[in-house]
C-alpha positions in Angstrom: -6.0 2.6 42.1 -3.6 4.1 39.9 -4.5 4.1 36.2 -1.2 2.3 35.1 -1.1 -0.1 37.9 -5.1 -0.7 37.0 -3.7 -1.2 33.1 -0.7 -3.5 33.9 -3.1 -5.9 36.2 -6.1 -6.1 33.8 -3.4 -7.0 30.9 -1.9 -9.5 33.9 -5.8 -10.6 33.5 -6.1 -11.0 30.0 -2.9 -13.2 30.0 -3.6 -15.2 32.1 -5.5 -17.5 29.7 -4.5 -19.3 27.0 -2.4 -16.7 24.6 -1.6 -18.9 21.5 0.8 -16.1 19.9 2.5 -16.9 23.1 2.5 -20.7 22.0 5.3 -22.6 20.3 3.6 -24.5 17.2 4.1 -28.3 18.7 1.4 -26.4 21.3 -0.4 -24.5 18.6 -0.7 -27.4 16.1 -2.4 -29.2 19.5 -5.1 -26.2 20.2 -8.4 -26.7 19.9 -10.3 -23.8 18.1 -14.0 -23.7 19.0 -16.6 -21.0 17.9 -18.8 -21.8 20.3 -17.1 -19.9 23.2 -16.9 -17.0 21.7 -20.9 -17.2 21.0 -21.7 -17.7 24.4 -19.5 -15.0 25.2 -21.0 -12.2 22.5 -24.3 -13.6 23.9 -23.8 -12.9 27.5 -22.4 -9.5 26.4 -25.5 -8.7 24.4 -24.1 -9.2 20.9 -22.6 -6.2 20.4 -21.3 -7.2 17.4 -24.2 -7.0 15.8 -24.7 -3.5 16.3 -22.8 -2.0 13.2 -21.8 -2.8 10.1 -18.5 -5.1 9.4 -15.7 -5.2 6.7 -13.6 -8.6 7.8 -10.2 -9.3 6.7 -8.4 -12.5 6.3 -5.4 -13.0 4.6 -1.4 -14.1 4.7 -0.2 -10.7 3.9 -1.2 -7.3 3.3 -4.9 -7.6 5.8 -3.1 -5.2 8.5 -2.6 -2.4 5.7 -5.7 -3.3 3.9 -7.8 -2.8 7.3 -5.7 0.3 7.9 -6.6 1.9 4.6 -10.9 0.8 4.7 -11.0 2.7 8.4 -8.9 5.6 7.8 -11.3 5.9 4.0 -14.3 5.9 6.7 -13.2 7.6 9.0 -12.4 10.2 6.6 -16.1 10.2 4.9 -17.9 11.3 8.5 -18.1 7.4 9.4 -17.1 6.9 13.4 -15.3 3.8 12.7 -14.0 1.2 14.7 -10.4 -1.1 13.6 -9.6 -4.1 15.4 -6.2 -5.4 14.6 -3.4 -7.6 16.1 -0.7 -7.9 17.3 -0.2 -4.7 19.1 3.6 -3.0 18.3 4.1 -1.6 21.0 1.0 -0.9 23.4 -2.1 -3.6 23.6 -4.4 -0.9 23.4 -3.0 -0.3 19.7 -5.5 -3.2 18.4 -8.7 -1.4 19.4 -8.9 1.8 18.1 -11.9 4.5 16.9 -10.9 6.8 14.6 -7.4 6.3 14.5 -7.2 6.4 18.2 -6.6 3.8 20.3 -8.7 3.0 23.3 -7.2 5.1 26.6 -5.6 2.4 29.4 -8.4 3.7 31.7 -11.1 2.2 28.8 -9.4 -0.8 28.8 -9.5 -1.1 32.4 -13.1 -0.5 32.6 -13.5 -2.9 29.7 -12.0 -6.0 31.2 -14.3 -5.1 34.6 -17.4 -5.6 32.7 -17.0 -8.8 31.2 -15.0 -10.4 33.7 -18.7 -12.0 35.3 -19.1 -13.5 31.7 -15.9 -14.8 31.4 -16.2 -16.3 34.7 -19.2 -18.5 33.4 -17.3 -20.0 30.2 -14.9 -22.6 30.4 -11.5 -22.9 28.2 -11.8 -18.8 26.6 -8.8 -17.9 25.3 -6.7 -14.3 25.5 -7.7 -13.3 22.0 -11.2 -14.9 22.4 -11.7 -12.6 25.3 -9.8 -9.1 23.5 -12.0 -9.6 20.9 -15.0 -9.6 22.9 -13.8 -6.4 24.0 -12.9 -4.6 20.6 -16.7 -5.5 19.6 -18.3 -4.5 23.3 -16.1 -1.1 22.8 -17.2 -0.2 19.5 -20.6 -1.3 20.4 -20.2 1.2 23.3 -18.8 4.0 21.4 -21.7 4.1 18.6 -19.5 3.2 15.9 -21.3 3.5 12.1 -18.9 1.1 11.1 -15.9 -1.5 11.9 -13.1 -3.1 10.4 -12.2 -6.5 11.7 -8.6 -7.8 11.5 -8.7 -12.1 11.6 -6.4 -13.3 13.9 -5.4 -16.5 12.3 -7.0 -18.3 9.9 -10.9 -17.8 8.9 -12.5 -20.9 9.6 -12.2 -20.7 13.5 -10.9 -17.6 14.0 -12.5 -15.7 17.5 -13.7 -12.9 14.6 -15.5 -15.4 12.8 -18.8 -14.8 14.6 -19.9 -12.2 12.6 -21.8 -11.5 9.2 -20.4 -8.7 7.6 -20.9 -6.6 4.4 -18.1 -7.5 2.5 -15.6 -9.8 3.4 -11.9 -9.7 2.3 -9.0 -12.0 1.0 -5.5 -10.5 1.1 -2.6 -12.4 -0.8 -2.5 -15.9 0.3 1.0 -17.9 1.5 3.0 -20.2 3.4 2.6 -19.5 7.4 1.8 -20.4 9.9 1.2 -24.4 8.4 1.2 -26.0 11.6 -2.3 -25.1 12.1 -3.4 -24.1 8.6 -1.8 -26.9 6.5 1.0 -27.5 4.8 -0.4 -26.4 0.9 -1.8 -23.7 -0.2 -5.3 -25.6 -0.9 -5.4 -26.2 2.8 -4.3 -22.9 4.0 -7.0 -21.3 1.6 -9.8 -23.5 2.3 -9.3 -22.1 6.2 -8.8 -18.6 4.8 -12.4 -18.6 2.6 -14.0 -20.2 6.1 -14.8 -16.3 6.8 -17.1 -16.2 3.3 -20.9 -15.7 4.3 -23.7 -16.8 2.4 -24.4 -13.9 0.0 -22.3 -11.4 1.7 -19.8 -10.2 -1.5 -16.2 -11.2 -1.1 -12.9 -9.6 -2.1 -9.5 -11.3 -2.8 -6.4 -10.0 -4.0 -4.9 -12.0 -7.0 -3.9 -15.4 -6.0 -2.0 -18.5 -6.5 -4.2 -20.9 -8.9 -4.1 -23.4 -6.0 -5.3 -21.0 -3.8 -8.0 -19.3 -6.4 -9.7 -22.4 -6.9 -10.6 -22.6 -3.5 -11.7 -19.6 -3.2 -13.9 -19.5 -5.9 -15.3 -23.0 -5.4 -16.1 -22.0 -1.7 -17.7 -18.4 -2.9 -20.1 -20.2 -5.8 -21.2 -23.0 -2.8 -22.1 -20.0 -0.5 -23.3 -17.9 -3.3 -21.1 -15.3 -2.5 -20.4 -12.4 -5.0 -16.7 -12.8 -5.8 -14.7 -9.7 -6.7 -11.1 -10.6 -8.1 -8.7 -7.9 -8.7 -7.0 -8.0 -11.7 -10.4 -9.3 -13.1 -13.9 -8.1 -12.4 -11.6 -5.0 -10.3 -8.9 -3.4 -12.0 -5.8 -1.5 -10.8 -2.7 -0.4 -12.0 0.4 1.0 -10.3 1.2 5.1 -11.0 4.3 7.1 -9.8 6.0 6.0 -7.1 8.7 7.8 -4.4 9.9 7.5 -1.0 7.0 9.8 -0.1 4.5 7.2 -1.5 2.8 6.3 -4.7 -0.6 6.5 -6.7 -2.7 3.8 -8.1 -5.7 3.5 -10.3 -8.5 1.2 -9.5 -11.9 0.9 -11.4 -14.5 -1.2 -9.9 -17.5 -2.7 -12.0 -20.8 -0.9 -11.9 -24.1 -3.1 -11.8 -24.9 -1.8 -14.9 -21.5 -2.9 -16.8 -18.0 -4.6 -15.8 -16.4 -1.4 -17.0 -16.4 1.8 -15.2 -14.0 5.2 -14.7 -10.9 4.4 -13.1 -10.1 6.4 -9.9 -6.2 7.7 -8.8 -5.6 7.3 -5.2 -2.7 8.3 -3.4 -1.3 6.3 -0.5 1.7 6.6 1.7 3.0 3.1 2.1 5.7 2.2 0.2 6.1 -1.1 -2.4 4.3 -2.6 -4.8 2.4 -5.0 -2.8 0.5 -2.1 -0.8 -1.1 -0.8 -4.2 -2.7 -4.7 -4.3 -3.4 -4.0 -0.6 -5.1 -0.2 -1.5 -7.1 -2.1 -3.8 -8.4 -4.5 -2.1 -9.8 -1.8 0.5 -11.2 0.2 -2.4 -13.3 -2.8 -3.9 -13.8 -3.9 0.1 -15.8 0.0 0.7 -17.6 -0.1 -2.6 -18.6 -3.6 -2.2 -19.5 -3.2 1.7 -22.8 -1.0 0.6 -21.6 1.8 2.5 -22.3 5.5 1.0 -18.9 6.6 1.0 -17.3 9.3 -1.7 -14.6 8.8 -4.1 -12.8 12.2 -2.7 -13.2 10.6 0.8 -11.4 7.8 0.1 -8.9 9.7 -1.7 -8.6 11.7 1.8 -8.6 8.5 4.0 -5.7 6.7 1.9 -3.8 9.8 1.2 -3.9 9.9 5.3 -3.6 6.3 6.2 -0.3 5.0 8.4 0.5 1.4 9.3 3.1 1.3 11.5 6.7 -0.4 10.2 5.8 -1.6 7.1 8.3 -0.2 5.4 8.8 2.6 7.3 11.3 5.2 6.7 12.3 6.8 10.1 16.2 7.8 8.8 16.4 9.0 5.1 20.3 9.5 5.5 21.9 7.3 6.0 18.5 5.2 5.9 16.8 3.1 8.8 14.1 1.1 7.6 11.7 -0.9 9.7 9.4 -3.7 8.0 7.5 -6.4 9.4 8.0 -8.9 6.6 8.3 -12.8 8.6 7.9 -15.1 5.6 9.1 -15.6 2.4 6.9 -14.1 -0.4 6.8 -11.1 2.1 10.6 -10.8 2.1 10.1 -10.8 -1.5 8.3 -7.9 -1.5 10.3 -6.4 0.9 13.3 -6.9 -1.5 12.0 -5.5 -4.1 10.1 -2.4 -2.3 13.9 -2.3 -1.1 15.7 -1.9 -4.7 13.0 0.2 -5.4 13.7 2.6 -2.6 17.4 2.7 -1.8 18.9 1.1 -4.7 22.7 -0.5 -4.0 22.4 0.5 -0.8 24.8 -2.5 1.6 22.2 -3.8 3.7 22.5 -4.6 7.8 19.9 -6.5 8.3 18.7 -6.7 12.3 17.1 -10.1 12.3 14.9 -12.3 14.7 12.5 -14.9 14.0 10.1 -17.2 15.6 11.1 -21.0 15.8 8.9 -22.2 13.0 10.1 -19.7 9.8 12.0 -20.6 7.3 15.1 -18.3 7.9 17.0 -19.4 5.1 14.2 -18.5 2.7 13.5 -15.5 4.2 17.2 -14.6 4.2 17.7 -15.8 0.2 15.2 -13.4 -0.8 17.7 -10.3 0.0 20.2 -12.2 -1.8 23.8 -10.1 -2.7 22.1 -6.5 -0.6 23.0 -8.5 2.4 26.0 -7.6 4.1 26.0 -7.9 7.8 23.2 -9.9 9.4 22.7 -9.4 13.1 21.1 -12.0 14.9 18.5 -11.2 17.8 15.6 -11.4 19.7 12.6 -10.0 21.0 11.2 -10.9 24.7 8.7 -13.4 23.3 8.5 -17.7 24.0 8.3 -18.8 20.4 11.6 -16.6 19.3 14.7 -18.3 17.6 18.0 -18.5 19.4 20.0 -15.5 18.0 23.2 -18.4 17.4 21.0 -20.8 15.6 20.0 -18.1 13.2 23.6 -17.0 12.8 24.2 -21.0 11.9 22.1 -20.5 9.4 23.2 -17.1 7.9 26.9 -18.9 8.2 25.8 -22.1 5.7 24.4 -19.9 3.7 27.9 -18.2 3.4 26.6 -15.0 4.5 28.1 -12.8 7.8 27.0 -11.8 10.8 27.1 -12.0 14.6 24.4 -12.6 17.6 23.5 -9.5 19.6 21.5 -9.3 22.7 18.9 -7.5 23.4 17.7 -5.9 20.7 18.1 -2.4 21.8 22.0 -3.1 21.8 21.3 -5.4 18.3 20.3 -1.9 17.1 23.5 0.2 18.4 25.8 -2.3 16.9 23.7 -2.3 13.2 23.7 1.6 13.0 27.6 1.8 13.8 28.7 -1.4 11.4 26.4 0.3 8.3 27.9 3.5 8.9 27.2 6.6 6.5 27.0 4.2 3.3 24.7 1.6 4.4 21.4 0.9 4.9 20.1 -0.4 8.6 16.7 -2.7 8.0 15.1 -4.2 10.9 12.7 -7.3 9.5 11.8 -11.1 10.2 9.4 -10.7 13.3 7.4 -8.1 14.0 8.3 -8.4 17.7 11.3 -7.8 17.1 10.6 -5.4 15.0 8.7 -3.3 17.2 11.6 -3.5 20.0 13.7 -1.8 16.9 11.4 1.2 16.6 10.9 1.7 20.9 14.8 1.5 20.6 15.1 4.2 17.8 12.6 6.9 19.5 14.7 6.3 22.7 17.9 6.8 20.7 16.3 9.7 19.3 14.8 11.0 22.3 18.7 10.8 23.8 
C-alpha cells in the first residue's frame, strides 16, 4: 500500500476512538479518566516506558516551550532524546519526535500495526491513551537515553501519568480548561501536582498563592524535593530583541542555596518564555542527568517551538501566537508592546466554545483595531458571528471570515503597510494561519 494512503488510514484508526480534544466540554466534563487502561496497555506492550529516563511536564502555560527547551538542551549534550508533545500543528507525527525529528508517516504506520492486537484486548482506550502508548513504544524502540513527556490535560489522570520520572515539572498555573479541572485555582492545582512522585524532585514556575499552597502541601505529603523559581532557583531577565533574549538562572548546589549564575540565550520571544527557560534549566539539573552548562547553552540557543510568538513577516509584521486564555493573552500583550510597539493590530481570531473571548480580547485592549472572526475545521470551535457579537459589545470592530485561509487574505490587505497582522486565540486556528502563509508564500 501506498505510504500516505497507509498514514491517512492508521490516523483514520487512531480516531476512531474516543478523541476528547475533539469533545465539546458538556462531553468532556462527562469523561471518565482511568489509569488503569493505560497500565494494561504499557503492560501488554512490555512497559516501554520504563526503559529511559523521564522529565514530565504539567502546567497551564508555558509546558510546550519548557519541554521544547529540556530536549533540544539534551539533545545538544550527546543525549538521543525523545519529546512527546500535543496537539500536533500541522502533522500528527509532530508530537513524537527524536532529536528534533518527528517520527516518518511510514513509523507511524508500523507503530499503530504493532499495538493494534493490544488495543483490541482493552475496552474504552481513548485516542490519546493509545498515541501515547506509541510515543513511549517508539522511543523505547529507538534506544532513546532520555525523554521529555508533555501532559495532556491535567496530572492526576492524565494517559502520561504512568510513569516515574526524574524530575517532574510545574509550568505557570491558570484558568482552563475548568470543566474538568475545576473552577479555582486550588482545584486546578491539586490535579496539576497529581503528576508529583514520591521522592522524585519537582519544579514549578512562580505561582498564584492559591495555587503554591497546593503544591507545596502535595510535594511535603509525597516528600518530594520542591524547587521554586524565584526562591530556592533564581533567574533574571537580560537583553532582549526580536531575535531573542538572554537570561540568568543559578540553581542551588547541595552544598549551599547559593551558586554562579549561568546566561543563556534562547530564541523565543516574551517575558514569560525566560520563566519557561528556567524552569527547563532547574528541570535538567534536577533530573540527575550529566549534562554541561555549554550544552545547554547550545540546546536553548537552538530550540524552536512553533507559533509562539513567531515572527514570519518583520515588515510589515505577521505574528503567529498560540495564546487561548487570559493570562496567556496577557503575556502575549505585553511580549506584543515589547516587540512592535504602536503597531494597529488585526487580530485573526477563533476560539473554542468554552473560552472566555471577552477576556481574552480585553487583554489587547486599545492595540486592537480590526478583529476578524474565524475558524478552524475542529467540533468544539466558536461560531465566527457569535465571536463578532462579542467583539461588537465590547465596542470593538471587526467582521466574520470563512475559512481561515481567506480570514488571512482579508487581515493582511485591511492592516496594510502600517499594521500589524496577529493570528491568536486557538491554536487550531492558529496553525491553519501559518499552512495558509507558507502557501501564500509558496505562490
Amino acid at each position: 500500500m501506498e505510504t500516505e494512503t497507509a498514514y491517512n488510514l492508521a490516523l483514520d484508526y487512531l480516531y476512531s476512538f474516543v478523541d476528547y480534544s475533539l469533545k465539546k466540554a458538556s462531553e468532556l466534563a462527562r469523561a471518565h479518566f482511568d489509569l488503569a487502561r493505560m497500565f494494561a496497555l504499557l503492560e501488554a506492550l512490555g512497559n516501554p516506558h520504563r526503559a529511559y529516563p523521564i522529565i514530565h511536564v504539567a502546567g497551564t502555560k508555558g509546558k510546550g516551550s519548557t519541554c521544547a527547551l529540556a530536549a533540544a538542551a539534551l539533545t545538544a549534550a550527546g543525549y538521543r532524546t525523545g519529546l512527546y508533545t500535543s496537539p500536533h500543528l500541522q502533522d500528527f507525527v509532530e508530537r513524537i519526535q527524536v532529536d528534533g525529528q518527528p517520527i516518518s508517516h511510514a513509523g507511524l504506520v508500523d507503530l499503530v500495526e504493532q499495538v493494534k492486537p493490544a488495543v483490541a484486548k482493552i475496552p474504552h482506550l481513548t485516542t490519546f491513551e493509545i498515541t501515547t502508548a506509541l510515543a513511549f513504544l517508539y522511543f523505547a524502540q529507538q534506544k532513546v537515553d532520555a525523554a521529555v513527556i508533555e501532559v495532556g490535560l491535567g496530572g492526576r489522570l492524565d494517559a502520561t501519568n504512568v510513569v516515574v520520572p526524574r524530575v517532574s515539572v510545574i509550568t505557570s498555573l491558570s484558568y482552563d480548561h475548568m470543566a474538568v479541572l475545576g473552577n479555582t485555582l486550588t482545584q486546578i492545582a491539586g490535579e496539576k501536582a497529581g503528576i508529583i512522585k514520591p521522592g522524585v524532585p519537582v519544579v514549578s514556575a512562580p505561582q498564584q498563592p492559591e495555587a503554591l499552597t497546593v503544591l507545596e502541601r502535595v510535594a511535603a505529603e509525597r516528600g518530594a524535593p520542591l524547587l521554586l523559581l524565584g526562591r530556592e532557583v533564581t533567574f533574571q531577565r537580560g537583553e532582549h530583541d526580536l531575535d531573542g533574549q538572554t537570561l540568568s538562572v543559578a540553581y542551588p548546589q547541595s552544598s549551599s542555596l547559593n551558586s554562579a549564575s549561568l546566561t543563556l540565550r534562547i530564541p523565543l520571544l516574551g517575558g514569560h518564555q525566560v520563566i519557561n527557560a528556567a524552569a527547563a534549566y532547574a528541570a535538567l539539573r534536577a533530573s540527575g542527568l550529566p549534562i554541561a552548562d555549554e550544552a545547554i547553552r547550545r540546546g536553548f540557543a537552538s530550540a524552536r517551538w512553533p507559533c509562539r510568538f513567531e515572527i514570519v513577516r518583520r515588515a510589515p509584521p505577521v505574528v503567529l501566537d498560540s495564546a487561548h486564555n487570559a493570562d496567556s493573552f496577557e503575556n502575549l500583550a505585553r511580549t506584543l508592546d515589547e516587540a512592535f510597539p504602536n503597531r494597529p493590530v488585526t487580530l485573526i481570531f477563533g476560539a473554542s466554545e468554552d473560552k472566555d473571548v471577552s477576556a481574552m480580547l480585553a487583554a489587547l485592549g486599545s492595540r486592537l483595531d480590526w478583529v476578524i472572526a474565524t475558524r478552524a475545521v475542529h467540533p468544539r470551535a466558536f461560531e465566527p458571528e457569535a465571536i463578532l457579537d462579542v467583539v461588537r459589545r465590547m465596542g470593538l470592530q471587526g467582521e466574520a471570515v470563512e475559512p481561515v485561509e481567506a480570514a488571512l487574505a482579508r487581515a493582511l490587505e485591511r492592516a496594510g503597510q502600517g499594521g500589524l497582522v496577529l493570528s491568536a486565540g486557538s491554536m487550531f486556528v492558529t496553525a491553519e494561519v501559518k499552512t495558509a502563509w507558507q502557501k501564500f508564500t509558496r505562490v
